[in-house]
C-alpha positions in Angstrom: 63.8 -21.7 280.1 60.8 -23.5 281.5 61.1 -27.4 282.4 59.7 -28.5 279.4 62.0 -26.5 277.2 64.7 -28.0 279.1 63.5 -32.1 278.9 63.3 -31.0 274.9 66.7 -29.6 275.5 68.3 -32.6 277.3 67.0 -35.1 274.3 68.3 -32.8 271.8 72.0 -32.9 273.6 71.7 -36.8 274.1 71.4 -37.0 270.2 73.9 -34.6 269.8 76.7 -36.2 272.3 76.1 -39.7 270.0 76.3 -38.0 266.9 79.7 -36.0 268.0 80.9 -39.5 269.4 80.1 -40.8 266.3 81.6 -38.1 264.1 85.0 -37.8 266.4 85.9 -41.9 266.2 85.4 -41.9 262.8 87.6 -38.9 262.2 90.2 -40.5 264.6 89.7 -43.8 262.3 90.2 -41.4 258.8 93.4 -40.1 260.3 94.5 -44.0 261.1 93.8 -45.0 257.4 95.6 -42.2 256.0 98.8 -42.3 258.5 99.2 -46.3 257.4 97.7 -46.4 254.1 95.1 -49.0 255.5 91.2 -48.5 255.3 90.8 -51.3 257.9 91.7 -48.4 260.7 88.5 -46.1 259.3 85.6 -49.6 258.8 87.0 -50.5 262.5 85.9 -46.8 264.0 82.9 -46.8 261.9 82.1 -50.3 264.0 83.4 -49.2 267.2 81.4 -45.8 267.2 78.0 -47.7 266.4 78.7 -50.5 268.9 79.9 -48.2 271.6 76.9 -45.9 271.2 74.6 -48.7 271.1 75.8 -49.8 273.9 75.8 -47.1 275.8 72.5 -46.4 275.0 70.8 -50.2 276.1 73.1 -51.2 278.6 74.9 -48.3 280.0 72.4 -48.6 282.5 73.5 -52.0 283.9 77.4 -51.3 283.7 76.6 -48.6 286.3 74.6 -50.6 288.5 77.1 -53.1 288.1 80.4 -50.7 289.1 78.3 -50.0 291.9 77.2 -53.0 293.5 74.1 -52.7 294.2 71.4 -55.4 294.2 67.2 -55.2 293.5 65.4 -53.7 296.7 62.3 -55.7 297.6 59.6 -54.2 299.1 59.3 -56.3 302.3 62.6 -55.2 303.4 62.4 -51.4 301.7 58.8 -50.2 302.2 59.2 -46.7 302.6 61.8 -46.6 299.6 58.9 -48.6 298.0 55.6 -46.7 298.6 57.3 -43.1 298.3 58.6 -43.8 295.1 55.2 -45.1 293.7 53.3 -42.2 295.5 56.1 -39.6 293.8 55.5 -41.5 290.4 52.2 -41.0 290.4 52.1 -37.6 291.1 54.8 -37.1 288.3 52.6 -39.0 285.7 55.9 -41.7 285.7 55.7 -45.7 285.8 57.2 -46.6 288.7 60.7 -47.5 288.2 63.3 -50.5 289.4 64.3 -50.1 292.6 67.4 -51.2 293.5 70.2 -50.6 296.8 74.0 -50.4 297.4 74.8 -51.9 300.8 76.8 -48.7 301.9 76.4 -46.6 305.2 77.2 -43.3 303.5 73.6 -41.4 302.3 73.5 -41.2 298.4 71.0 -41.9 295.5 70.9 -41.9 291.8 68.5 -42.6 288.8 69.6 -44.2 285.7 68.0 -46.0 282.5 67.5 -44.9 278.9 63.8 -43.4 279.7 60.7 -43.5 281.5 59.9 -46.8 281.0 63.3 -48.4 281.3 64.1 -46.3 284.5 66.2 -47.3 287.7 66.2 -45.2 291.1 69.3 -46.6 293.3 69.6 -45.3 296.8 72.3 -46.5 299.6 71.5 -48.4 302.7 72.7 -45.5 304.7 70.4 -42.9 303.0 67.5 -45.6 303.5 68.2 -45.4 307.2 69.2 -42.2 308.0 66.4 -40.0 306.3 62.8 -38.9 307.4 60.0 -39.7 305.3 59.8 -35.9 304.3 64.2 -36.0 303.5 63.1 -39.6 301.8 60.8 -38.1 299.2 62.9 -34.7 298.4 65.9 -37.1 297.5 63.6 -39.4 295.7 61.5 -36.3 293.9 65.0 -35.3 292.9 65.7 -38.9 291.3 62.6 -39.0 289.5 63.2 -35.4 288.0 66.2 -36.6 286.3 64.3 -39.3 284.6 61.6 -37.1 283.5 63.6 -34.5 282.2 65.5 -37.5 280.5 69.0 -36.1 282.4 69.8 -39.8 283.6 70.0 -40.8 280.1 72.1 -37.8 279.3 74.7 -38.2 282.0 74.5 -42.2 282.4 75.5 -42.6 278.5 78.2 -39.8 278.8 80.2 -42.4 281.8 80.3 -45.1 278.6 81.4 -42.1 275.9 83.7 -40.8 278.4 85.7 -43.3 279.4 85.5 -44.8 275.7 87.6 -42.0 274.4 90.2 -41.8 277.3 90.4 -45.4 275.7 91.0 -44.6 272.4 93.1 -41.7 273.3 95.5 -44.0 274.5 95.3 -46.1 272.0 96.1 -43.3 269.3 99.2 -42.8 271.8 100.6 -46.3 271.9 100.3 -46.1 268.4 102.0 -43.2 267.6 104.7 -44.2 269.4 104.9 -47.5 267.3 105.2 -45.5 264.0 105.4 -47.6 260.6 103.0 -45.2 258.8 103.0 -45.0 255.0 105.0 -41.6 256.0 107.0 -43.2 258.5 110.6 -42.0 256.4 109.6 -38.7 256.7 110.7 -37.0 259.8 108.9 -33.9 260.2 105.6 -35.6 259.8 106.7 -38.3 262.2 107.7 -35.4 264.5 104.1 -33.6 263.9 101.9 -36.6 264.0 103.8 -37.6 267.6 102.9 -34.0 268.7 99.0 -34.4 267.9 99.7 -37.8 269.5 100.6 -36.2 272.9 98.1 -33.4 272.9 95.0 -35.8 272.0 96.0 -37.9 274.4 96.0 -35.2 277.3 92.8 -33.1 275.6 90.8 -35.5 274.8 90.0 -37.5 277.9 90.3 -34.2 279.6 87.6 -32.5 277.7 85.4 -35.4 277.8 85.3 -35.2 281.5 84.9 -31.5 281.3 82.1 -32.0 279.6 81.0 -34.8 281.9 80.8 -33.1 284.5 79.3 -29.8 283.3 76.5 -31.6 282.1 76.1 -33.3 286.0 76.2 -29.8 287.4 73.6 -28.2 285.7 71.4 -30.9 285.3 71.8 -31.0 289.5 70.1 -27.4 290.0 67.4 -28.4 287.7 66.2 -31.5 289.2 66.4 -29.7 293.0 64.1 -27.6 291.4 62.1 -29.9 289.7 61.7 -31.9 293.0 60.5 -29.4 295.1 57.8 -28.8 292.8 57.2 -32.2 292.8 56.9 -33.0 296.7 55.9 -29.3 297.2 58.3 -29.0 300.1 61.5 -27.7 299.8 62.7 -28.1 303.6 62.6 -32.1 302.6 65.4 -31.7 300.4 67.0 -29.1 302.0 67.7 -31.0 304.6 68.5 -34.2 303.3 70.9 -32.5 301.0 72.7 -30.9 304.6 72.7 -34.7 306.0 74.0 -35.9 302.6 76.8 -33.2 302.4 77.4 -33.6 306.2 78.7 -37.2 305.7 82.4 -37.5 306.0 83.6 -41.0 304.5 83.4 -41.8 301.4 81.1 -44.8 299.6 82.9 -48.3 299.4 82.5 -48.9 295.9 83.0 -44.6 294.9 84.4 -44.4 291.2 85.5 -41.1 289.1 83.4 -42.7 286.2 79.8 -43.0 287.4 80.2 -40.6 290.6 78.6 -37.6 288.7 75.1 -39.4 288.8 75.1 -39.5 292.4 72.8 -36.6 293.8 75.9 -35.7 296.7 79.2 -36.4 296.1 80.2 -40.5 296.6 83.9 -39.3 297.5 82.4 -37.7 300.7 82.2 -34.1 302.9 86.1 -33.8 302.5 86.4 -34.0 298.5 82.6 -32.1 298.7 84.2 -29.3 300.4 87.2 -27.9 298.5 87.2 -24.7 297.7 90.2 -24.7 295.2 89.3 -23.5 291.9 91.2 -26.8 290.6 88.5 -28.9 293.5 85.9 -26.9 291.9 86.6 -27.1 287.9 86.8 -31.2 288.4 83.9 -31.3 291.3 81.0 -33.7 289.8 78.4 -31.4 291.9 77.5 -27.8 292.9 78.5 -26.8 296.6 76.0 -28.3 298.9 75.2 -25.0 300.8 74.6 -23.2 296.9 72.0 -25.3 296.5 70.2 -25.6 300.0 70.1 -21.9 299.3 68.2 -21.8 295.9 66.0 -24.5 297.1 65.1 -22.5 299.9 65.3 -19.4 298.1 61.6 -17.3 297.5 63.0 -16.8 294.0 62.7 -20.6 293.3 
């Protein structure tokens, strides 16, 4: 599949993860109206789904930048964060986007917004510092590859989505456990709807993370490839990537719900490093070394 095919693809999953959000709360909400005999329960998901997706889609964008602390970047203080990413955005036929900084020693970036025009490239003060000019422009050609094949929209609405249904999940729980249904005299179904109860609870907030982070890790392979064909040198990233992965501690402000946008891991070398297939299954990003080697690769 070529890069186009795959920035159709990533729109066509966006739609599809709001319409799945949309059909799953309402379900949740039918199985709430028919357990108390209420239709409040199914009018209150229908709400809830369309708020939470529209939120996620406008503002999604600023709960991440807010959970991460960072501030604008002016372009007195941040010129070469400045003048690579206009010269990158040019060359990728992309307005330039906000620019904005977490005060944070430990290298890292990420893009974020709902699309091109409405696009956010966040890098640390440590990755700021510590890169070349070449290592500069391979992280930020990475960033702006996710925005043109639309993957920070993809994986900056699924840290609203997400969390949301860990939420609810718990909510269905708490619920459960409060009982008063119209069927609440019957015992068996009690026993069986306190069963789905505990499964959903576990499942669900489990396979939306799953999913989460599936999406991060593939999307992460594309957009190294996507950046060296932007900057037309592969050693840049390469090596950034090794300085990145190379990092020991962990950000200040690192968080399981937004660190899958991150192009390393915020939670640092140690947490990057496990080689468990348990470290693996929940790790937000593909081994650092796996993909210094298909970046450097002839095949790619």
């Amino acid at each position: 599949m070529d890069l186009y095919a795959q920035r159709s693809s990533n729109i066509r999953r966006t739609w599809a993860l709001i319409i799945g959000f949309l059909v799953v709360v309402i379900a949740i909400g039918y199985a709430f109206s028919w357990y108390y005999g209420n239709s409040s329960f199914l009018y209150l998901a229908v709400v809830i789904a369309v708020g939470t997706n529209f939120y996620a889609y406008w503002e999604s964008d600023k709960l991440v930048l807010s959970l991460n602390h960072a501030r604008p970047a002016t372009r007195e203080e941040f010129f070469d964060f400045y003048t690579v990413t206009e010269n990158l955005a040019i060359a990728a036929g992309l307005p330039n986007p906000k620019l904005y900084v977490i005060d944070d020693p430990a290298p890292n970036a990420f893009a974020t917004g709902r699309d091109e025009e409405h696009a956010v490239v966040c890098a640390t003060t440590g990755l700021l510092s510590m890169m070349t000019r070449p290592e500069l422009e391979g992280v930020i050609g990475h960033e702006l590859s996710h925005i043109k094949n639309r993957d920070m929209l993809l994986m900056t609405i699924a840290v609203v989505l997400a969390g949301f249904v860990a939420i609810l999940a718990n909510i269905f729980l708490r619920m459960s456990f409060w009982g008063g249904g119209r069927n609440s005299d019957d015992k068996n179904n009690n026993a069986i709807f306190m069963i789905i109860a505990v499964v959903g609870v576990v499942l669900a907030p489990l396979a939306a993370k799953l999913i989460e982070l599936a999406i991060s890790r593939r999307r992460e392979y594309l957009a190294d490839a996507s950046g060296v064909l932007l900057t037309r040198y592969p050693e840049g990233l390469a090596s950034a990537l090794q300085k990145i992965g190379g990092y020991a501690a962990p950000m200040h402000s690192a968080n399981l719900a937004t660190a899958h946008l991150f192009i390393g891991d915020p939670f640092g070398a140690k947490a990057a490093g496990s080689s468990g297939w348990i470290e693996k299954l929940f790790s937000t990003h593909p081994p650092i070394p796996d993909r210094v080697k298909a970046i450097l690769s002839p095949q790619s």
